[in-house]
VEXKOL-69733 format. One record per atom (N, C-alpha, C, O): residue in one letter; x, z, y. Coordinates in pm, whole numbers, plus 50000, padded with zeros to 5 digits. Each point is the difference from the previous one (the first is absolute). Layout:
<rofis>
AXZY
...
</rofis>
This chain:
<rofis>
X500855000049883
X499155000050117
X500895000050123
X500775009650005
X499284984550063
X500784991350163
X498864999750075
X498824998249973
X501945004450151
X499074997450115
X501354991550098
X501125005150009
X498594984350044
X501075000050115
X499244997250125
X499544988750011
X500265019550081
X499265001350120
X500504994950161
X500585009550053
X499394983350002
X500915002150164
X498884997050113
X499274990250018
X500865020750041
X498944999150160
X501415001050096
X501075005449975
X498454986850149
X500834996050067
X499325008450131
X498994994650044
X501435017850025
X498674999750114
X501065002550163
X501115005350007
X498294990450073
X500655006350137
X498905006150050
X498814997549981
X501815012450098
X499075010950082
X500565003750131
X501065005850021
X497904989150083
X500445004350117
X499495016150043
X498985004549947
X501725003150143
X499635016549983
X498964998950073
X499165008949987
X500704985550064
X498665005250123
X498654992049943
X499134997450084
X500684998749786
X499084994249936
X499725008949892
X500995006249962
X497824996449970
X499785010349870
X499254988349931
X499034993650040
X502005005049797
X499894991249943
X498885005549861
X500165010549939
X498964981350038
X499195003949902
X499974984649869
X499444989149989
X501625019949928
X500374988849862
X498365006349909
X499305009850029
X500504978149840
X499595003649897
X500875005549900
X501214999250025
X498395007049851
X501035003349918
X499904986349905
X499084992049989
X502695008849927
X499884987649878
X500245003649897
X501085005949991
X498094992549881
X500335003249905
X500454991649839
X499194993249936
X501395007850047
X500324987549910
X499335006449828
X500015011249949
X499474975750005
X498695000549904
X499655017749947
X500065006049893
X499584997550243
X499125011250033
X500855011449894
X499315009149955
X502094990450008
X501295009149945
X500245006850115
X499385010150034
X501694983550041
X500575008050106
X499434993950199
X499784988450035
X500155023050044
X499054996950140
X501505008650071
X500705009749971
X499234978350152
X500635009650081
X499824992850137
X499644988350009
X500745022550130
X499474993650124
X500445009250098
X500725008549948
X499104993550197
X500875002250089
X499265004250045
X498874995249995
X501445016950075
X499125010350099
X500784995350141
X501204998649975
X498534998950141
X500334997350128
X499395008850096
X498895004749977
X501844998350148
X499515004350135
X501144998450078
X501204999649976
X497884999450159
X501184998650089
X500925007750040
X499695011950006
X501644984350032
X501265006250072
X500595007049861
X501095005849992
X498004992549906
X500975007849855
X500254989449909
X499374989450005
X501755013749888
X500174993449874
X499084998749913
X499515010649961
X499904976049977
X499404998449884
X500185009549864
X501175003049975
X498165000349964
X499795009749874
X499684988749883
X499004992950013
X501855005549875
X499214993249909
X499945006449864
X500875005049929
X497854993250056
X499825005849881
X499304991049851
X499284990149996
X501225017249910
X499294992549848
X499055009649937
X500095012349997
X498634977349933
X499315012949899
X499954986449862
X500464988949974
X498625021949971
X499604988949871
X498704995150031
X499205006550067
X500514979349873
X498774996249968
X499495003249905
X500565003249895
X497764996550137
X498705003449897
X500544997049861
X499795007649905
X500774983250086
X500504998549839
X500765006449940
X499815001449879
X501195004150178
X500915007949948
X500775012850058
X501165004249999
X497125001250072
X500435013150024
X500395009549890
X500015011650042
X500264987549851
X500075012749918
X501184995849931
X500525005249901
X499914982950175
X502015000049920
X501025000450091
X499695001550118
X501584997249850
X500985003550110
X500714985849996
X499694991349919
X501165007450165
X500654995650093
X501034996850040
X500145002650119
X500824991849826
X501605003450062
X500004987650139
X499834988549958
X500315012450168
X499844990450093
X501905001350089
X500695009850029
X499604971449991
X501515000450082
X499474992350067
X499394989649974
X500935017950159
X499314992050167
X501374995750037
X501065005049963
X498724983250130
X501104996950095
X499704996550100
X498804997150012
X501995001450097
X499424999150136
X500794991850106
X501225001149991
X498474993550074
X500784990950136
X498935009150139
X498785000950003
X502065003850081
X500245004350110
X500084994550110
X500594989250001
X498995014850099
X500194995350156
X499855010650102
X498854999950045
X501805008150002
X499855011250097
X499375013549918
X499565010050056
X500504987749798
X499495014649934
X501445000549925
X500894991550005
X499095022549913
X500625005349929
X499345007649907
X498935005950019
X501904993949851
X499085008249909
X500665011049892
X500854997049916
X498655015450102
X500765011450018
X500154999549816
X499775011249955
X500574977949932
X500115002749904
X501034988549982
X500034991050084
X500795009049815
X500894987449978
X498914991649919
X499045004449936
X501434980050085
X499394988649911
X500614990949953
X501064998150060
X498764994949853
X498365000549908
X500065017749953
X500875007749960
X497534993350077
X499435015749963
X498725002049890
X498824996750012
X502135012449839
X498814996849890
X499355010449981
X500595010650019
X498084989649941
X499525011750033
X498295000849888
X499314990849956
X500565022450036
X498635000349883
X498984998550064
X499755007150097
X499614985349869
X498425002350087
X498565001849874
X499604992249914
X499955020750123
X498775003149877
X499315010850072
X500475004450105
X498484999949846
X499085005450052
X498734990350099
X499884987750000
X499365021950073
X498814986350081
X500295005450151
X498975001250067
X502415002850010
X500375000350134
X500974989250035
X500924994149943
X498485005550181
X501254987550080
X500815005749934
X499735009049920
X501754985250110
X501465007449964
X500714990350098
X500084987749998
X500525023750109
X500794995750071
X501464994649981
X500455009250068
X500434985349905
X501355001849948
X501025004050096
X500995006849976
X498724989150117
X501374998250131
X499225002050090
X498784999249993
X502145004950139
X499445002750161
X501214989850034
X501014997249935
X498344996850232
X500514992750064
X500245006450087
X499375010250027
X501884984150059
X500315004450147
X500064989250086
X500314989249948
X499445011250183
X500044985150081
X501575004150081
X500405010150059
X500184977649911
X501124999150090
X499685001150148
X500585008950064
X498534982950000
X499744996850138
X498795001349998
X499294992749931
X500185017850153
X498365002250015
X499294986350074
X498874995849975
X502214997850133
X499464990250101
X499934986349929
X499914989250058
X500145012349837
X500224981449896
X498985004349939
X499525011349991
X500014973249942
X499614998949851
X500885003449915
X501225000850000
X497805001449910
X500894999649831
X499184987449904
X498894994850008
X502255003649904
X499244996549896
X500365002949870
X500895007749965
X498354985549961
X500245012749853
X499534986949847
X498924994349989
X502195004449921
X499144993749911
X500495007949845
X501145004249976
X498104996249964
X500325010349868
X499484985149900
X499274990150004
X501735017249912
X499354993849816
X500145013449882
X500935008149998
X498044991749920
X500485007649885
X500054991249883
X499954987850011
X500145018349877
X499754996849848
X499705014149996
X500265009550074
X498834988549770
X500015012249866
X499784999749902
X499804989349943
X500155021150002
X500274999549860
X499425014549896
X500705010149989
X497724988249931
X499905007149955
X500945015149936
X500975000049925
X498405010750132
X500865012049964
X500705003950074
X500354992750093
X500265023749894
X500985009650052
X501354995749996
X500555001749892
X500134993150202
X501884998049956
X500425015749995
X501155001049958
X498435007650064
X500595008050016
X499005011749873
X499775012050015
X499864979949877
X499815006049903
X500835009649938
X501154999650045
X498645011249844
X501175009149945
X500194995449825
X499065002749925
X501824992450036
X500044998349871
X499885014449893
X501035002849939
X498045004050044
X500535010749949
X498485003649900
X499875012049975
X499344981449985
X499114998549926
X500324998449876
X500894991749980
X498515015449896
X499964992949884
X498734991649922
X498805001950021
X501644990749908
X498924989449999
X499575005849841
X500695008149938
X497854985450003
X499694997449919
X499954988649919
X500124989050054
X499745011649839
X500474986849958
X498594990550012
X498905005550002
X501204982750003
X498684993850085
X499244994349859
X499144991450019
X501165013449814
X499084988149907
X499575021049900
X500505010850031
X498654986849879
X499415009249943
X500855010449905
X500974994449950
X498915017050020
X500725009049913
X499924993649861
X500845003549918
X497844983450032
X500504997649863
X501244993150011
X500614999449893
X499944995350203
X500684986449997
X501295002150008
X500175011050054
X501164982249911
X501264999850044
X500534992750052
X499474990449944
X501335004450139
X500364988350054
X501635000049985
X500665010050029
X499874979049927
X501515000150094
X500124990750142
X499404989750031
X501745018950052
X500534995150128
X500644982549960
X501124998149953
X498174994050069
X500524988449960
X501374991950076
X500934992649965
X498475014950185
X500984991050110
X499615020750067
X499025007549992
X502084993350054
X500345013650099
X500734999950143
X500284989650061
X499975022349980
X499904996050143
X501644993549978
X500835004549921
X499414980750197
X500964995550053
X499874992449873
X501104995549969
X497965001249944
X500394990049892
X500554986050015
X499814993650104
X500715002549816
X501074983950035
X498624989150030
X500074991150085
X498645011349826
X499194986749976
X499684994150146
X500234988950048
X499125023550011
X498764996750138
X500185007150086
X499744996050114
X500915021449857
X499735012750067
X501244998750124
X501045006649992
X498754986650090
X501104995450122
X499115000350134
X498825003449990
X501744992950139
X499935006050102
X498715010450028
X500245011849974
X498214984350085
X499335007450009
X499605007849871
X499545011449997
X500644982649923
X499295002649835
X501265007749953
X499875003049881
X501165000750166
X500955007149923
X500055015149919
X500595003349897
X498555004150193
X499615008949868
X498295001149986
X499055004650062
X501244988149816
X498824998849932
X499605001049854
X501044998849935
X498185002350004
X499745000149839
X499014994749938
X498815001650028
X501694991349876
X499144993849894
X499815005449879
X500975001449925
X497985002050044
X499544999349869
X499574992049914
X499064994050051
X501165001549812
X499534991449936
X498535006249930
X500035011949970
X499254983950015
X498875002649979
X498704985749959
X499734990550073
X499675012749785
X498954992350024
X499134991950097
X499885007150099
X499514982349918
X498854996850079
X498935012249975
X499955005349889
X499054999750238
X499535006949970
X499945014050034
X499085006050055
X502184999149899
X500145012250000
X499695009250145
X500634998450104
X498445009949877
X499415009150122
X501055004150046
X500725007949940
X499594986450196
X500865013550130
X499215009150121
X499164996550083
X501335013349898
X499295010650075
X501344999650104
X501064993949984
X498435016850154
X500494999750112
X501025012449981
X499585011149969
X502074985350055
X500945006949997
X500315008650099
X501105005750001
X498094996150083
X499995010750126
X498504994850077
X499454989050009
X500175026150046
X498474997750068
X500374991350141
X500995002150070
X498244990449948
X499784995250160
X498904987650046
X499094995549931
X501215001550177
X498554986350043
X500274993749938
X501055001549937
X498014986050044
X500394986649945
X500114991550088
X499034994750054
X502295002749974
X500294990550163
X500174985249983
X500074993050102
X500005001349772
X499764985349975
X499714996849866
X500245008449913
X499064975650043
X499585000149916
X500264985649965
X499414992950082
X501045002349857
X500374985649981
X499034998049812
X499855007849906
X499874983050110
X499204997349879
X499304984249954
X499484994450097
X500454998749787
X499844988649988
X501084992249909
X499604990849929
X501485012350072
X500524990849945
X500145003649844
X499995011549958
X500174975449952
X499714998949855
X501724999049948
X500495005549902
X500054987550177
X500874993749935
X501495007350010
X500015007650097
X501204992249832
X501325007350036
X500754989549913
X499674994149897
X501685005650194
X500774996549960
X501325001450047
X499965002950120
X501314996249833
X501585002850089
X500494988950047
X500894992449961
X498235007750151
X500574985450122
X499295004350105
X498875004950008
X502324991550108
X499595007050097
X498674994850084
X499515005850097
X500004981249838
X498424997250043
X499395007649990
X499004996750064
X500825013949891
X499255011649962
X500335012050070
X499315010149990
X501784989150084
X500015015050023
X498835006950135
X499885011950030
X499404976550029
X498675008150020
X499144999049955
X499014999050073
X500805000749776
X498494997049935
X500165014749944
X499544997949888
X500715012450111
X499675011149938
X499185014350040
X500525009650057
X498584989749915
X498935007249975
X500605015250035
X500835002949913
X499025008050188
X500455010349984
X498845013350071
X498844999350040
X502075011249952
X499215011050090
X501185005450096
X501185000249965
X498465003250132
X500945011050122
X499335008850004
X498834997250024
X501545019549952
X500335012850037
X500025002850109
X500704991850058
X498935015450006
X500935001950128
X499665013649964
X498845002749970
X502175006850031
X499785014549934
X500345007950169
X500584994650095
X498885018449898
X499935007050128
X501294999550073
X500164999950122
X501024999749756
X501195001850155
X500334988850071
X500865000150088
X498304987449869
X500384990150081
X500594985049880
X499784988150021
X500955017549868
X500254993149931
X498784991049874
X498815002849984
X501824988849959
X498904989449981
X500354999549869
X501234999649995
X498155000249867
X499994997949860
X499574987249984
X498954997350060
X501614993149871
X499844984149977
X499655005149900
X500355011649979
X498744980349915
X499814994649867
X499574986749985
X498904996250042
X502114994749886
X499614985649993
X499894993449880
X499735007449906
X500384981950069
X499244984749911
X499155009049950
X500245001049879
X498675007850159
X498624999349901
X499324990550026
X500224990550075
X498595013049837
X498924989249908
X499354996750077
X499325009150049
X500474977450007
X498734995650059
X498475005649964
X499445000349890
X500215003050210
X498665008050011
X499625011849941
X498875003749967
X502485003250021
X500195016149910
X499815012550129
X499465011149998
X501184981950097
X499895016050110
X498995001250049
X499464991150066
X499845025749900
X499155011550074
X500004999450103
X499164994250069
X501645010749959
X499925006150192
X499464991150107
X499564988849974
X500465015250122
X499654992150112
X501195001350122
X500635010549993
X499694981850099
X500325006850109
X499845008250063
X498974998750067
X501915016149958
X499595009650069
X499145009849904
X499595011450025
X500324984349910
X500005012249828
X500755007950033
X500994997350068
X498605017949878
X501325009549984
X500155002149872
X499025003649935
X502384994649994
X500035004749868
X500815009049962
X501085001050058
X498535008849818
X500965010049975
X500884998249902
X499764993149901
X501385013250120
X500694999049867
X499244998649834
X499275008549948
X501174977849991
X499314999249893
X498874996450024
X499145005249929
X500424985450170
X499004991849995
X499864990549960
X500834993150060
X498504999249854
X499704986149952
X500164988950124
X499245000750097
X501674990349896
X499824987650085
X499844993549999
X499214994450076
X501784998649788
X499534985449943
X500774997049844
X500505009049933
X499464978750033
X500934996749903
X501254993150005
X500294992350091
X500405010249819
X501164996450006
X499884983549985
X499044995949934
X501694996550111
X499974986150001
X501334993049954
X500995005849953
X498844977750074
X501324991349993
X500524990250207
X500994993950041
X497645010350022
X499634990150099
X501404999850149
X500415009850062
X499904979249949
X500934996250110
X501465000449905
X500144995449887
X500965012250206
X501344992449940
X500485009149884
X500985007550002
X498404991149926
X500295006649841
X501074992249894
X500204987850004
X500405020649910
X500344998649882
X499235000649874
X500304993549899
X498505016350112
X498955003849915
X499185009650019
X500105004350115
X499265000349832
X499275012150055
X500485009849996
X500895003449922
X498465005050188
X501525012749980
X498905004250209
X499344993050077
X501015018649922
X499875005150123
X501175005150093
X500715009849977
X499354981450138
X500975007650092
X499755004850145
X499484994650097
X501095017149881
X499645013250124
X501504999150067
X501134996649963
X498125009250176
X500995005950083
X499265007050100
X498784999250007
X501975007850072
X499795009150084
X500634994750135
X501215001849984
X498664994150105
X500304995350166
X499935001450103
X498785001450009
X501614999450094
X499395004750125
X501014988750131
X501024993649974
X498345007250149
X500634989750100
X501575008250032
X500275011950017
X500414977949981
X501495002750062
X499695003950192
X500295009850070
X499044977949958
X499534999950126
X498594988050037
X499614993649902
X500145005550145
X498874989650040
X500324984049947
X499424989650031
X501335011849909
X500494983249963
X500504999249836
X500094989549937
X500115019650028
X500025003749841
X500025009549951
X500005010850059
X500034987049798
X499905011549938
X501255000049861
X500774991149965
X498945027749962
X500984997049917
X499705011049851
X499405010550021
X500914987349884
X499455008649877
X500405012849974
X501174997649969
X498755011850024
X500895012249951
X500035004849896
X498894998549949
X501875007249979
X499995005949798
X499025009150029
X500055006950102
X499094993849820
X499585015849996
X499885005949808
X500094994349891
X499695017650149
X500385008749873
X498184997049919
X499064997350074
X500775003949780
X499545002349913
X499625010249963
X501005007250007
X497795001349938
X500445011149861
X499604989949936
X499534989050030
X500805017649851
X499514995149842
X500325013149923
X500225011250045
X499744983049782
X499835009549913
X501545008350010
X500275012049991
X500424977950028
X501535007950009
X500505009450108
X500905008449998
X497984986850130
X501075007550109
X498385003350078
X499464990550057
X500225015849942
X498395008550085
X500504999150153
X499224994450078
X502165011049980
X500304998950142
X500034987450026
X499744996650116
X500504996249812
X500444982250057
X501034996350005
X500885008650000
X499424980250006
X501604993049986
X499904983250037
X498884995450017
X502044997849993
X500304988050019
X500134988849856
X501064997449944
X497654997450018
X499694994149904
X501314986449989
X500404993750098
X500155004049740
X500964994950000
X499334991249926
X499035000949924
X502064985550131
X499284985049873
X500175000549899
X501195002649982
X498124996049900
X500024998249882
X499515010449935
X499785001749880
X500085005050212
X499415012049912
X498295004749999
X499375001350105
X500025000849756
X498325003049986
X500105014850078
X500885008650006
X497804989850049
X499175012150118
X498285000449924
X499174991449971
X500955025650019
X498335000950015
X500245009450035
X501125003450038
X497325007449959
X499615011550110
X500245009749925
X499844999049878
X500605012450181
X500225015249975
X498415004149952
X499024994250047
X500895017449844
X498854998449899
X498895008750093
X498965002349939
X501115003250211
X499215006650102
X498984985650103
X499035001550075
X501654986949888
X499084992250074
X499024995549945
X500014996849881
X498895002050201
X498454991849943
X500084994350145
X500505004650102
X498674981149866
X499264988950075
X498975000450008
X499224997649908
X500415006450227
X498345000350036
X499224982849892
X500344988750036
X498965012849876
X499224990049937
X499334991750096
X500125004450114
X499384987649879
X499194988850024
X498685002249968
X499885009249920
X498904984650121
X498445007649930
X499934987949881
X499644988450020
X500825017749848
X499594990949905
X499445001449910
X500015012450000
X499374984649902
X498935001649928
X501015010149873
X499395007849927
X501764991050066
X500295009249891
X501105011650096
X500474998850113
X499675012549784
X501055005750093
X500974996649890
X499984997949879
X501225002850259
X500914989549964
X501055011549963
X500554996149898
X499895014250134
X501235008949979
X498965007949856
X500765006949932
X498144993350027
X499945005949858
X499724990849864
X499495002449891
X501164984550176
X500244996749895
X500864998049889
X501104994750016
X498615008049903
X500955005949863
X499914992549854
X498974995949947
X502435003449998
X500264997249839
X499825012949911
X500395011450021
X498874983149869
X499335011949918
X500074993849861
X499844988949948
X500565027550004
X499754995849818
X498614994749951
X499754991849912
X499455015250167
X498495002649909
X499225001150094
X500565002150108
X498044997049896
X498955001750152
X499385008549862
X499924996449883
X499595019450198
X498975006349869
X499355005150132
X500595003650101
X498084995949878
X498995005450074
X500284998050113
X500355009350073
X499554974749980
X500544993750125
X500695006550061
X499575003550110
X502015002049840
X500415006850063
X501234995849940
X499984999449877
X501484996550200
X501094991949952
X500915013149938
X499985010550064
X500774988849821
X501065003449992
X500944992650000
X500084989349941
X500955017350145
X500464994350081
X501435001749923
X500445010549954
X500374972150043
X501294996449933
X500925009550076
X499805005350109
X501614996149781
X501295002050066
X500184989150044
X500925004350070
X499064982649962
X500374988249988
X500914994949915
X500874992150037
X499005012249836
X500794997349870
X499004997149883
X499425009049939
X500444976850035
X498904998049861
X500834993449845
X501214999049975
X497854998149958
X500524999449887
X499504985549985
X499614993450096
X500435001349764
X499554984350002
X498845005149931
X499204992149950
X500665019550043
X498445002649847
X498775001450198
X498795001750012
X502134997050081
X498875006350103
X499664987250071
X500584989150003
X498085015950066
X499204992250093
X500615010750126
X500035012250016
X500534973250077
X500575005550148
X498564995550116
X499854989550063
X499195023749933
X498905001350096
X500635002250145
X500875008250030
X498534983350045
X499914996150165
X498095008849966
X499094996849924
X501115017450199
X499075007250026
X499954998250159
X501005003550063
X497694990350021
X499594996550086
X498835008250044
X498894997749952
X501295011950136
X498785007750061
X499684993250113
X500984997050067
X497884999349980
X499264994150094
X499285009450163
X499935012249986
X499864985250079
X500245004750118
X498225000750017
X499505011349991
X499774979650026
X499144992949990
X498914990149892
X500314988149990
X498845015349956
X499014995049901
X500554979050091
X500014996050117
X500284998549769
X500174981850011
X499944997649880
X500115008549912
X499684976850066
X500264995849864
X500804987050051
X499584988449991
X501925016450074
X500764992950034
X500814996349883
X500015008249909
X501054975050066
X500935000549899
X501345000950036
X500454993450094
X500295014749833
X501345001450068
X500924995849874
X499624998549884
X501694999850168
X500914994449880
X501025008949984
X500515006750089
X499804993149781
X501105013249991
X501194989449923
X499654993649901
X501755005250153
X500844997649930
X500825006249892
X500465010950031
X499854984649845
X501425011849936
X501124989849996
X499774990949920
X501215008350136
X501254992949960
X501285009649988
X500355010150061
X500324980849816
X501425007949997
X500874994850133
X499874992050092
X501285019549851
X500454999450159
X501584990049965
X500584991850072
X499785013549780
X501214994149966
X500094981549959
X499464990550057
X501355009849835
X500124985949957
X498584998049912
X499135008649988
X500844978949958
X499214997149926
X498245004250077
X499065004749936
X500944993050168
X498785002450122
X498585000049920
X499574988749977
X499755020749983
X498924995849918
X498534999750159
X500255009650073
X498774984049967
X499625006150094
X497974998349969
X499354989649987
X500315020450011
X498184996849982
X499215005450134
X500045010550064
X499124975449951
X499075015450094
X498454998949915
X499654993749900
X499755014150178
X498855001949953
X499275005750046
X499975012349988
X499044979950093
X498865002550073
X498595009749974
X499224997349910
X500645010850154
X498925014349957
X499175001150140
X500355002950114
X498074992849813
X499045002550129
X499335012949961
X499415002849896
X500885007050248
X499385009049977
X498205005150001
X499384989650022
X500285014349973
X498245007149942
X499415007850149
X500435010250055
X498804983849972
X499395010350097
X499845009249964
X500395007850086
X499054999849793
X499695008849974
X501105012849904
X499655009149924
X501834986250124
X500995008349959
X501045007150100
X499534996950109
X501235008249907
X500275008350119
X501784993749955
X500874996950082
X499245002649779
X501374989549974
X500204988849934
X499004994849950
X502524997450027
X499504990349927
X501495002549893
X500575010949998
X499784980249940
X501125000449933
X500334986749910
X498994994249961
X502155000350003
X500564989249917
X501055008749889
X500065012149974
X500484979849989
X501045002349902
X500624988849932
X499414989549973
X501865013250000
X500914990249941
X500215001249810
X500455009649939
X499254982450026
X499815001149840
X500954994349931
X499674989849941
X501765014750045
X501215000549920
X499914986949901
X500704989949994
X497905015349916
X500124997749886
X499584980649992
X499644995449892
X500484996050227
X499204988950022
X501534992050024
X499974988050024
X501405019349968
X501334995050038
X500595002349872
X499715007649908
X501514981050116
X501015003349929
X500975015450008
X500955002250075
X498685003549862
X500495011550040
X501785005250008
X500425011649998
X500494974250012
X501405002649988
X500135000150105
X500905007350039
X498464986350049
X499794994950148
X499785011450104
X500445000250115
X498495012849797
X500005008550132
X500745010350038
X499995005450111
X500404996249832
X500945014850039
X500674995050135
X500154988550041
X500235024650020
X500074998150146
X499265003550128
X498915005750012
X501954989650085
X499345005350144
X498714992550052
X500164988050018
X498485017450012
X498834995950023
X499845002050143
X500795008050050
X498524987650014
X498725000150116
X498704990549969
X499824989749936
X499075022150169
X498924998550013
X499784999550110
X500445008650077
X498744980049968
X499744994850128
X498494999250033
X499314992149936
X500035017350181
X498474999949983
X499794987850118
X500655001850103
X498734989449893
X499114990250107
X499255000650067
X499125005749935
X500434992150180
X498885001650088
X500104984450112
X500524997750109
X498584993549782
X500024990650062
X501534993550032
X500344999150118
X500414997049794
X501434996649996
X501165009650087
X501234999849998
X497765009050081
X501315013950086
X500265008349864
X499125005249933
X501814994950049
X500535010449894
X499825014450076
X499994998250122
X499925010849853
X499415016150059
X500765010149908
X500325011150042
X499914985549856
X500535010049876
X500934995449882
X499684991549916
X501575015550092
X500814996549845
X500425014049958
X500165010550063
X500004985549782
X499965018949953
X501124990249870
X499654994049898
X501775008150164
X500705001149855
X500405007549915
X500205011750035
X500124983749798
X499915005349896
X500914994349877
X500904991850016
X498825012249897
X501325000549852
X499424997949868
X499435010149959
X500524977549943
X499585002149904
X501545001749932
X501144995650012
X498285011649928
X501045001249879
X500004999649845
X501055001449938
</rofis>
C-alpha cells in the first residue's frame, strides 16, 4: 500500500486560506490548518476505511520562507481517529509569502514494532509439518521475503491464525501455482496486522477457502483458510512471515520464535526439521456437524460407547474410526486408512450418518488384504466435504 501525494500551495499572510482536506482511496487524509500572520499546521488522520489499522507514514517537504522544526524525510505512526500533527513550522520572514509542497508514501503497520512475541504454530495439534524452506533459505527466502517459512503440507490442510489481530487484507481467487515468476502475484493470501503494529502473512491458500472478512478480529487459533498451491509455488505447502514497514516506502520480514512440543518458551524454527504443538494447545473448532477433537480409534464400540485403542492393533482386529456428532444430520463423510510406509496400501470409505444417532463410526477390516502387506505405520483421515478435519495415527502389528 503507497500513497505518493504533492500539493503545491502559496500563502500570502494577510489572506486566511481555507483548503479542503485530501484523502487518498479514503486510507490516509491529510490537510492544512491556516491563519493569518502565523505558520501553517499540517496534519494527517485515517480514513473511514481504515480507521482501526495503523500506519507507518514518510513525509517530505519543499519550503519557501518556512522551516520545520523536525529533520526530513520525517517517518512517523499514524493510528487512532485524531488529526496527528507531525511537525511545527516556523516562518522565516513574517512580511513574505511562503510556500509549502509535501509528498508522503505508506505502508501498512508499526516500523517501530517490538519483535518479542511468541508465535503459535498456524496448522492443527493432529498435524506435523516439516520446515521445507527456513528463514534466509537459498530457494526464494531473499530480500523482502528473507525471513520467512515454509511448510510443506497437503492441499487443504486447515490454518488457523498464529497470533490474534485485524484482518487488514485479503487477496483471493486464484486457482493456479506455479515456479515462474508470472505468478508471483497470483497468490491468494491473508494479512494480520496484530496489535503492536506488526503484520502475519499467510500465503498460496486455496481459492475460495478463507473465513474472515476484512477488519475481522481474530484470536489466536482461529480458523482462516486452507492451505493451498496458488501464485509462485513449488507445491503446496504454506508460507508465513511476520513484517512490518522499514519506513513509508518499504518493508521488511523479521524471525520470530515458535513453541512447539519441544520448546513451550519458543525458539527459532530450523529447516528441515518436523514441528507440532505442545500437548496444552486446543483450536477453537469450527461449527461442524461432528465434534472434531473427540474423535477417536477404538477396539470395540459396546453400548455406544468407544473403547478406546492404545493405537496399537493386531491383524485379528477391526481398526474403528468413532465419530460423535455435534448436531442430529444424515450427512456423508469419508474416512481414510492409509499406510504411512512402503508398499502404500490406501482405502477410504464413505459413512452417512442417521438422524436419529448422536454418533457414527467405520472400520477397517484386515481380513479383506493381503495380510504380509500390513504391518506397519497407519493413519486415519476423517473428511468433511474433501477438508480433512481429523487424523489419528496408529500400528498394526
Amino acid at each position: 500500500m503507497n500513497s505518493f501525494l504533492n500539493l503545491v500551495i502559496i500563502f500570502f499572510l494577510f489572506h486566511l486560506q481555507i483548503l479542503s482536506d485530501s484523502c487518498y482511496e479514503n486510507k490516509i487524509c491529510s490537510g492544512l490548518k491556516t491563519s493569518a500572520n502565523s505558520p501553517p499546521e499540517l496534519y494527517f488522520y485515517l480514513g473511514s476505511d481504515s480507521s482501526s489499522f495503523q500506519y507507518t507514514l514518510t513525509l517530505d517537504l519543499k519550503l519557501k520562507n518556512l522551516v520545520s522544526n523536525k529533520d526530513l524525510p520525517l517517518t512517523f505512526l499514524l493510528n487512532g481517529k485524531e488529526k496527528f500533527f507531525p511537525l511545527e513550522f516556523i516562518l522565516k520572514n513574517k512580511h513574505e509569502p511562503y510556500e509549502l509542497s509535501y509528498s508522503y508514501n505508506f505502508r501498512l503497520g508499526n516500523y517501530e514494532a517490538k519483535n518479542n512475541f511468541v508465535y503459535q504454530l498456524p496448522f492443527s495439534p493432529d498435524f506435523h509439518f516439516r520446515v521445507t524452506q527456513g528463514y534466509k533459505g537459498k530457494i526464494s527466502h531473499n530480500g523482502e521475503l528473507l525471513n520467512s517459512l515454509d511448510w510443506t503440507m497437503p492441499l487443504k490442510t486447515p490454518i488457523y491464525s498464529a497470533r490474534s489481530g485485524l484482518i487488514a487484507e485479503i487477496k483471493d481467487g486464484f486457482d493456479e501455482g506455479k515456479f515462474d515468476k508470472e505468478y508471483l502475484d497470483k497468490a491468494n493470501y491473508i494479512y494480520v496486522l496484530h496489535d503492536d503494529g506488526s503484520i502475519g502473512s499467510y500465503v498460496h491458500l486455496y481459492a475460495g477457502s478463507i473465513e474472515p472478512k476484512v477488519g475481522d478480529y481474530v484470536n489466536t487459533g482461529d480458523y482462516l483458510g486452507l492451505s493451498g498451491n496458488s501464485g509462485y509455488s513449488t507445491g503446496p505447502h504454506l508460507h508465513f512471515n511476520v513484517f512490518l514497514p522499514k519506513d513509508g516506502y518499504s518493508y521488511k520480514t523479521i524471525p520470530v520464535k515458535f513453541k512447539h512440543y519441544y520448546n513451550k518458551n519458543g525458539e527459532i524454527l530450523q529447516e528441515g526439521n518436523i514441528y507440532f504443538h505442545h500437548d496444552e494447545v486446543e483450536l477453537p473448532v469450527k461449527d461442524l456437524p461432528i465434534d472434531v477433537k473427540n474423535i477417536k480409534l477404538c477396539e470395540d464400540i459396546i453400548n455406544s460407547e468407544c473403547k478406546i485403542s492404545d493405537g496399537v492393533f493386531s491383524l485379528k482386529n477391526k481398526i474403528i474410526v468413532y465419530i460423535p456428532l455435534t448436531k442430529k444430520n444424515s450427512d456423508t463423510y469419508k474416512v481414510r486408512y492409509e499406510k504411512l510406509e512402503r508398499d502404500s496400501i490406501k482405502k477410504d470409505i464413505l459413512v452417512r450418518s442417521n438422524i436419529n444417532y448422536t454418533y457414527l463410526y467405520t472400520f477397517f477390516d484386515t481380513s479383506s488384504f493381503n495380510t504380509n502387506n500390513l504391518l506397519g505405520l497407519w493413519r486415519a483421515s476423517v473428511f468433511i466435504k474433501d477438508e480433512k478435519v481429523k487424523t489419528l495415527d496408529y500400528e498394526i502389528r
